[in-house]
C-alpha atoms as a printed R data frame, in Angstrom:
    type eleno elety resid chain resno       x       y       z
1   ATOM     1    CA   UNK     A     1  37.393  -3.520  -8.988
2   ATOM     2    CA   UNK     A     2  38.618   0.314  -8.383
3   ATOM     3    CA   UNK     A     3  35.367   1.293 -10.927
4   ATOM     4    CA   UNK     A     4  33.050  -0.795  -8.505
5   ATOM     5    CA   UNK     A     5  34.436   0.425  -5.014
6   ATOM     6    CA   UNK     A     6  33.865   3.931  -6.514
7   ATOM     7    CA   UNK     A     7  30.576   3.513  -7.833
8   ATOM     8    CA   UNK     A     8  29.577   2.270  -4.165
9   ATOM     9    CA   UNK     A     9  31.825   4.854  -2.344
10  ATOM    10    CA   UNK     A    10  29.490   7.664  -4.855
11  ATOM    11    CA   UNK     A    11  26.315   5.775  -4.135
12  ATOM    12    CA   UNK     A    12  27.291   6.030  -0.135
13  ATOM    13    CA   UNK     A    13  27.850   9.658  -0.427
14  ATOM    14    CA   UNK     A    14  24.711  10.185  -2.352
15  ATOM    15    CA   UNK     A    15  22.689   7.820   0.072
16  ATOM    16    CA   UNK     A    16  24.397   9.862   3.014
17  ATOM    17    CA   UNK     A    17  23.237  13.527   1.670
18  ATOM    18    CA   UNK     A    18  20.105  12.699   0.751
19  ATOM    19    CA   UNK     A    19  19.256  11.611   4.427
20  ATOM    20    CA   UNK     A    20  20.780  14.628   5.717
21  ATOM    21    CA   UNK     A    21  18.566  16.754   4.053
22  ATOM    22    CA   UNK     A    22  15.447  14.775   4.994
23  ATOM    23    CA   UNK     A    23  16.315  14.788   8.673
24  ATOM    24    CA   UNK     A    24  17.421  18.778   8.141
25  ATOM    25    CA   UNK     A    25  14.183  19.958   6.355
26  ATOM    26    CA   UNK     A    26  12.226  17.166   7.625
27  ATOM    27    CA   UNK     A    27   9.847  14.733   5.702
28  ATOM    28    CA   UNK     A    28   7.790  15.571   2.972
29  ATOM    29    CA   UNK     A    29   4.514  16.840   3.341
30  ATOM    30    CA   UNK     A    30   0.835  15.609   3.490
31  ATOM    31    CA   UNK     A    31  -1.210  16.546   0.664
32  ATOM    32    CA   UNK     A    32  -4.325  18.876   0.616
33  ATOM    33    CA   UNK     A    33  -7.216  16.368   1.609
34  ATOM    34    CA   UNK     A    34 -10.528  17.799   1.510
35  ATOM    35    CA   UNK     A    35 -11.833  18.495   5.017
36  ATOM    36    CA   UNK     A    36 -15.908  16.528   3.835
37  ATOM    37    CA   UNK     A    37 -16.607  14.496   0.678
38  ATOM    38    CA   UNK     A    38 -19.895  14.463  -0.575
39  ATOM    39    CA   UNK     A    39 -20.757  11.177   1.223
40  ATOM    40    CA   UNK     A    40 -19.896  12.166   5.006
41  ATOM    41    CA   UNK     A    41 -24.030  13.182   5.159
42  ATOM    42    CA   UNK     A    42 -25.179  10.247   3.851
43  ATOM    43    CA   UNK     A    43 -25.982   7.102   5.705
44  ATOM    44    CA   UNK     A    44 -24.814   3.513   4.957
45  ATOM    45    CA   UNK     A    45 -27.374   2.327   3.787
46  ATOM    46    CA   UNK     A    46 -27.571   4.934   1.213
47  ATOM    47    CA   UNK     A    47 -23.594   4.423   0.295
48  ATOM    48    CA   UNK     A    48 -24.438   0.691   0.248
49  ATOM    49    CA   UNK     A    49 -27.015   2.172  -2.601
50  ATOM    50    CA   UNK     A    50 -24.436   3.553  -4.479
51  ATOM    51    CA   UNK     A    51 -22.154   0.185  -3.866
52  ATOM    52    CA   UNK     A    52 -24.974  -2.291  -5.174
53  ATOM    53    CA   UNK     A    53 -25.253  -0.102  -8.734
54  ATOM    54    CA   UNK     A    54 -21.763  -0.628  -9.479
55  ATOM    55    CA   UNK     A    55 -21.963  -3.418 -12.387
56  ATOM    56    CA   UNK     A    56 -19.942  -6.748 -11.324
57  ATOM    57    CA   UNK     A    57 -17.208  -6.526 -13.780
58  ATOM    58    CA   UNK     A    58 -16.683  -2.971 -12.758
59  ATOM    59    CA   UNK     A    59 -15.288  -4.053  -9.443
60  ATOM    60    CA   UNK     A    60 -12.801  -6.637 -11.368
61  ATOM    61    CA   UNK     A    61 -12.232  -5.573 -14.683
62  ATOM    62    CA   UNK     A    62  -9.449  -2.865 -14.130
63  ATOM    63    CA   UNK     A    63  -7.026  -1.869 -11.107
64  ATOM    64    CA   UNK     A    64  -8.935   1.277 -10.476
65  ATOM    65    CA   UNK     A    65 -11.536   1.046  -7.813
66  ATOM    66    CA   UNK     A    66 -15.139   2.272  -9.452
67  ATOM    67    CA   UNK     A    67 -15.964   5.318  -9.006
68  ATOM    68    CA   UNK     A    68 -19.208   6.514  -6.445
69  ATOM    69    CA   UNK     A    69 -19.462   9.990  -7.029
70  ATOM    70    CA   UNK     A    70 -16.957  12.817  -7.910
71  ATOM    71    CA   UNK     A    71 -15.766  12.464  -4.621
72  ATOM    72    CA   UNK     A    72 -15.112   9.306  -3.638
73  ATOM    73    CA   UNK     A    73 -14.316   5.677  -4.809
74  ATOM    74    CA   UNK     A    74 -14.914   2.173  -3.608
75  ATOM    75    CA   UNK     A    75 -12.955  -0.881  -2.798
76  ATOM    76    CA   UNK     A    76 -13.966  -4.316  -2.420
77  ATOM    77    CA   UNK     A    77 -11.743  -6.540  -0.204
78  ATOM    78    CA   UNK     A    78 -12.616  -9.782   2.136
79  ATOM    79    CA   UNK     A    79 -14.762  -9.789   4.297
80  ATOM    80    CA   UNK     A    80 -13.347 -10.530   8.284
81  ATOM    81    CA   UNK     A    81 -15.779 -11.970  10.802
82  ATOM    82    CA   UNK     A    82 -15.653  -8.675  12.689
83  ATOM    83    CA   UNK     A    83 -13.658  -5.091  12.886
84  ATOM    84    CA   UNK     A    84 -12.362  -3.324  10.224
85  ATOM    85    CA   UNK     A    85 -10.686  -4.828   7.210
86  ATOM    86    CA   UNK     A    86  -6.512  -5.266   7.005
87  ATOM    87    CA   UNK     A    87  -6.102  -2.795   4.104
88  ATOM    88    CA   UNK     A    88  -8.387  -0.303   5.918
89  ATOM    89    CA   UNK     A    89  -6.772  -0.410   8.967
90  ATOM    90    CA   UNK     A    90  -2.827  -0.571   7.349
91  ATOM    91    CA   UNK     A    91  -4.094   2.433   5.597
92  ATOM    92    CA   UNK     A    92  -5.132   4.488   8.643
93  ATOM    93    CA   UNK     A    93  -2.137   3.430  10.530
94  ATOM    94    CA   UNK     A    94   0.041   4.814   7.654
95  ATOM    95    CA   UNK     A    95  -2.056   8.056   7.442
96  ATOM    96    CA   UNK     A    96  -1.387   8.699  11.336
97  ATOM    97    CA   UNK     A    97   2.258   7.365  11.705
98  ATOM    98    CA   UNK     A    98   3.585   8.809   8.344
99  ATOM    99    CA   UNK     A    99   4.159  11.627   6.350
100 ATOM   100    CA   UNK     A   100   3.018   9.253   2.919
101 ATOM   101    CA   UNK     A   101  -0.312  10.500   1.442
102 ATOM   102    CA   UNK     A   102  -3.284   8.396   1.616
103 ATOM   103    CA   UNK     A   103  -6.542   8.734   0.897
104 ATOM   104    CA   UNK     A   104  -8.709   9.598   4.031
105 ATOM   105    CA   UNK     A   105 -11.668   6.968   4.892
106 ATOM   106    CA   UNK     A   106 -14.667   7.802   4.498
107 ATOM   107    CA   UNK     A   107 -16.799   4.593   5.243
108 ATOM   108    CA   UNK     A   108 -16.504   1.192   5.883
109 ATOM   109    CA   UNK     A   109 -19.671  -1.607   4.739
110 ATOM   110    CA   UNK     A   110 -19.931  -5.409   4.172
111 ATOM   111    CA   UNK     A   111 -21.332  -5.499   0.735
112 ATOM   112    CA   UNK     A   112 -22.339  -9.222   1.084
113 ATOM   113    CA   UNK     A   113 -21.183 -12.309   3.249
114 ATOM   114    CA   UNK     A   114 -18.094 -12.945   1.380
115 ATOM   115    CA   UNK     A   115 -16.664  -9.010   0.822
116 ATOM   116    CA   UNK     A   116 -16.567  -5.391   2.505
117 ATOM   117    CA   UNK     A   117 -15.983  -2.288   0.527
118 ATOM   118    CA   UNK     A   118 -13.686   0.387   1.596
119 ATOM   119    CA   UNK     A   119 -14.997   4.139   0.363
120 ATOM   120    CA   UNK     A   120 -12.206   6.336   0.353
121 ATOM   121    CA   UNK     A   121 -11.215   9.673  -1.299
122 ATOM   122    CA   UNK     A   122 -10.960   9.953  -5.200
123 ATOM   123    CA   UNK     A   123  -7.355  11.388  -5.714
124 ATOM   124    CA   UNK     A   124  -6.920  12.574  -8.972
125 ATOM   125    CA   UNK     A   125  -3.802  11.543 -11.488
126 ATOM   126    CA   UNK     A   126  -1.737   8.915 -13.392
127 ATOM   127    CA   UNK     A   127   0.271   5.878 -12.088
128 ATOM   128    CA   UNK     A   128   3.844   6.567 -11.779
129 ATOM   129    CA   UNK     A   129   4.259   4.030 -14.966
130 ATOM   130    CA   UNK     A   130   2.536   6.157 -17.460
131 ATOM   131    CA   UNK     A   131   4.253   9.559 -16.027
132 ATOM   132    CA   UNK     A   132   7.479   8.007 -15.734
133 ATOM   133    CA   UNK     A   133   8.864   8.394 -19.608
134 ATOM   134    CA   UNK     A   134   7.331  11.845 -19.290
135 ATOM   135    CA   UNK     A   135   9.671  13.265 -16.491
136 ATOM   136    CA   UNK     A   136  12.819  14.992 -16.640
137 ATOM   137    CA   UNK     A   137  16.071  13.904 -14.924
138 ATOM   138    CA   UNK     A   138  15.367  15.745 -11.802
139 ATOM   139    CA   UNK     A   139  11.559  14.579 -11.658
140 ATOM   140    CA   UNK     A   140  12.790  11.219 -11.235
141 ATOM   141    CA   UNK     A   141  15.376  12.372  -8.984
142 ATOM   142    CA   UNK     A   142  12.975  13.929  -6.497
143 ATOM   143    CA   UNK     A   143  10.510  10.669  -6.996
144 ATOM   144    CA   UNK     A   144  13.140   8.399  -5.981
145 ATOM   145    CA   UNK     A   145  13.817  10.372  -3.061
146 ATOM   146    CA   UNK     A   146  10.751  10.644  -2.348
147 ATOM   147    CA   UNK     A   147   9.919   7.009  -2.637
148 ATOM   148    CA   UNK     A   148  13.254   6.239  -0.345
149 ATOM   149    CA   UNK     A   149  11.500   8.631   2.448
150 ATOM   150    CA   UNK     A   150   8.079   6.786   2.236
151 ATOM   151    CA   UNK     A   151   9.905   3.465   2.960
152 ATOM   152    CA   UNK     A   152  12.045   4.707   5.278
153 ATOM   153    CA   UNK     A   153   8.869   6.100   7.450
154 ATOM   154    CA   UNK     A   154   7.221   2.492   6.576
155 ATOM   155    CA   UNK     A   155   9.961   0.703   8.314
156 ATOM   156    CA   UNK     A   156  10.288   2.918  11.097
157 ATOM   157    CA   UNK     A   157   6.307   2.350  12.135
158 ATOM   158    CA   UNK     A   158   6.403   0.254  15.191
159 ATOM   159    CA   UNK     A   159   2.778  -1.462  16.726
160 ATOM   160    CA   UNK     A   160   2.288  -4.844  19.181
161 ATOM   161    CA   UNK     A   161   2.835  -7.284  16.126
162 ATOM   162    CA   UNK     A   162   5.301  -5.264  14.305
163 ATOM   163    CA   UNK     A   163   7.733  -8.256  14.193
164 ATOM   164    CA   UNK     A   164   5.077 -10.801  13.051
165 ATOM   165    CA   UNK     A   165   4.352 -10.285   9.195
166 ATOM   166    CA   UNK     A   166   0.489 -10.125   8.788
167 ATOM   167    CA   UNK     A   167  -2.502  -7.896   9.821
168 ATOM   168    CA   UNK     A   168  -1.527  -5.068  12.399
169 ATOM   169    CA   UNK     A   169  -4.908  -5.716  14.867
170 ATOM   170    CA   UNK     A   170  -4.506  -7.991  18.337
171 ATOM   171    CA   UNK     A   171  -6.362 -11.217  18.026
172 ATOM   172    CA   UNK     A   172  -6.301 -11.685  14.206
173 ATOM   173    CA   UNK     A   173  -4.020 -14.351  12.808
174 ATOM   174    CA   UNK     A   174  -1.477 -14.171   9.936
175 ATOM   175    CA   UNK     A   175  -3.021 -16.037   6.882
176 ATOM   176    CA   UNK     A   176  -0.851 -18.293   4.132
177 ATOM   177    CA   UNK     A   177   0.982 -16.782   2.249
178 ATOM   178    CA   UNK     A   178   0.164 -17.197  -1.788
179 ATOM   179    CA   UNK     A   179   3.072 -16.269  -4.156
180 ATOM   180    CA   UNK     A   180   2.751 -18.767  -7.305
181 ATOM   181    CA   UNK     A   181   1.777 -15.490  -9.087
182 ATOM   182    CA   UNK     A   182   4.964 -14.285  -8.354
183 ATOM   183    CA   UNK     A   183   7.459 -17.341  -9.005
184 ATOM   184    CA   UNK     A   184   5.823 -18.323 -12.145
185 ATOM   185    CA   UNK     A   185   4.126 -21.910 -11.802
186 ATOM   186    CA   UNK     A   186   2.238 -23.152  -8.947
187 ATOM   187    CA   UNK     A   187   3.896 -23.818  -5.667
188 ATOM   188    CA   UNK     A   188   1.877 -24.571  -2.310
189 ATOM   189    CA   UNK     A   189   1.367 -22.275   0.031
190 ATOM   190    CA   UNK     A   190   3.235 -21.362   3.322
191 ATOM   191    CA   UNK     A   191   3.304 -19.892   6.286
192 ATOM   192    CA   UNK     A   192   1.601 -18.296   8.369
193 ATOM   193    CA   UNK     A   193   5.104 -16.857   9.449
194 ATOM   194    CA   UNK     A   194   6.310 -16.486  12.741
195 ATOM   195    CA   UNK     A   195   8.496 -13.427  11.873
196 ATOM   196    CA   UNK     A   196   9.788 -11.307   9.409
197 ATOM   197    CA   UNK     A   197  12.896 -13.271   8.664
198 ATOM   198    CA   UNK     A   198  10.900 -16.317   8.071
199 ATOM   199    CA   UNK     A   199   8.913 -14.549   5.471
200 ATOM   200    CA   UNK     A   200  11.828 -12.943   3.734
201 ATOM   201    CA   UNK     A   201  13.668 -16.329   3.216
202 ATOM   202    CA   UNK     A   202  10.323 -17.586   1.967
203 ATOM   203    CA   UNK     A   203  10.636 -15.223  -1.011
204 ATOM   204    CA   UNK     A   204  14.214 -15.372  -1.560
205 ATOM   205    CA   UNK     A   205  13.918 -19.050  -1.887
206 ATOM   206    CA   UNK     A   206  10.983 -18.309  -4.372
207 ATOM   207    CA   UNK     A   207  13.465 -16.557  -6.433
208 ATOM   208    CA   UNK     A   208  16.271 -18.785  -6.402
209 ATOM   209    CA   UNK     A   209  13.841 -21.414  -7.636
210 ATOM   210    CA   UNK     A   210  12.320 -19.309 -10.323
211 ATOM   211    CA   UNK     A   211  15.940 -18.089 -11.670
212 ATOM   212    CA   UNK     A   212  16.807 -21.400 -11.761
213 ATOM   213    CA   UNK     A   213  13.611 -23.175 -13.375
């Protein structure tokens, strides 16, 4: 009992420095972007061009987006009857409001009916999974702090619908939400949720199902 009120009292302390210094040397920085990619002079229909060779399975078969050119890469998401997609516009909100890094927008096209593509900076690197066994203690010191800032900056973004889980844009509605991915076999869907608390009680109750299945 005396081990776990001091391994809480240390975590506290730890929790409680760490902030200080973010609010004392304030968040961490953007990175470089490029001020042009070599797409800003081209028109759509030309980046549509560029969209149409990309070879089906390339936009499915990995968890990269294809690459364009050396600049830039490409993203296909749903299609919405009008405006700019949800990811696109979560991602400029996050590039305005925050201090997180990510990449800058460089167009916006519907591919097809059914999907628009999102062309967006090529940032160069590895996923935190493969360059995590590679890091030393204090490289994964400084990445969890800097992971604790980015969510603290996530949760402190405030818009008209902050409170209502779902796209951040007046006049579109929250979808269902799909989660059988998640909890293992098949469950229907819910929602769309009123608020936040509704959607976190939805997932906890995912969870308590799955542990117990």
């Amino acid at each position: 009992m005396i081990a776990q009120f001091i391994r809480a009292f240390f975590y506290a302390a730890v929790i409680a420095v760490v902030d200080a210094l973010l609010a004392s040397f304030g968040p961490i920085g953007r990175l470089p972007y490029r001020n042009s990619a070599d797409v800003d002079h081209k028109t759509d229909d030309e980046v549509l061009s560029l969209c149409y060779s990309v070879a089906d399975d390339d936009w499915t078969s990995s968890g990269c987006p294809p690459r364009l050119t050396s600049d830039v890469v490409a993203k296909r998401v749903p299609r919405l009857p009008a405006g700019w997609p949800s990811e696109a516009l979560a991602q400029d909100l996050i590039k305005n409001r925050t201090n997180i890094p990510v990449p800058p927008i460089r167009h916006i096209l519907n591919l097809n009916p059914y999907a628009s593509v999102i062309v967006m900076d090529y940032i160069p690197g590895i996923t935190l999974a493969a360059a995590w066994p590679t890091m030393g203690l204090w490289q994964k010191i400084r990445t969890a702090i800097t992971l604790r800032s980015y969510v603290r900056q996530l949760r402190s973004i405030t818009h008209a619908r902050s409170k209502i889980p779902g796209p951040v844009l007046d006049g579109e509605e929250p979808g269902k939400c799909f989660a059988s991915c998640i909890f293992g076999p098949i469950r229907p869907t819910k929602g769309p949720f009123a608020t936040s608390d509704e959607l976190i009680r939805f997932f906890n109750n995912g969870m308590d199902q799955a542990a117990l299945a």
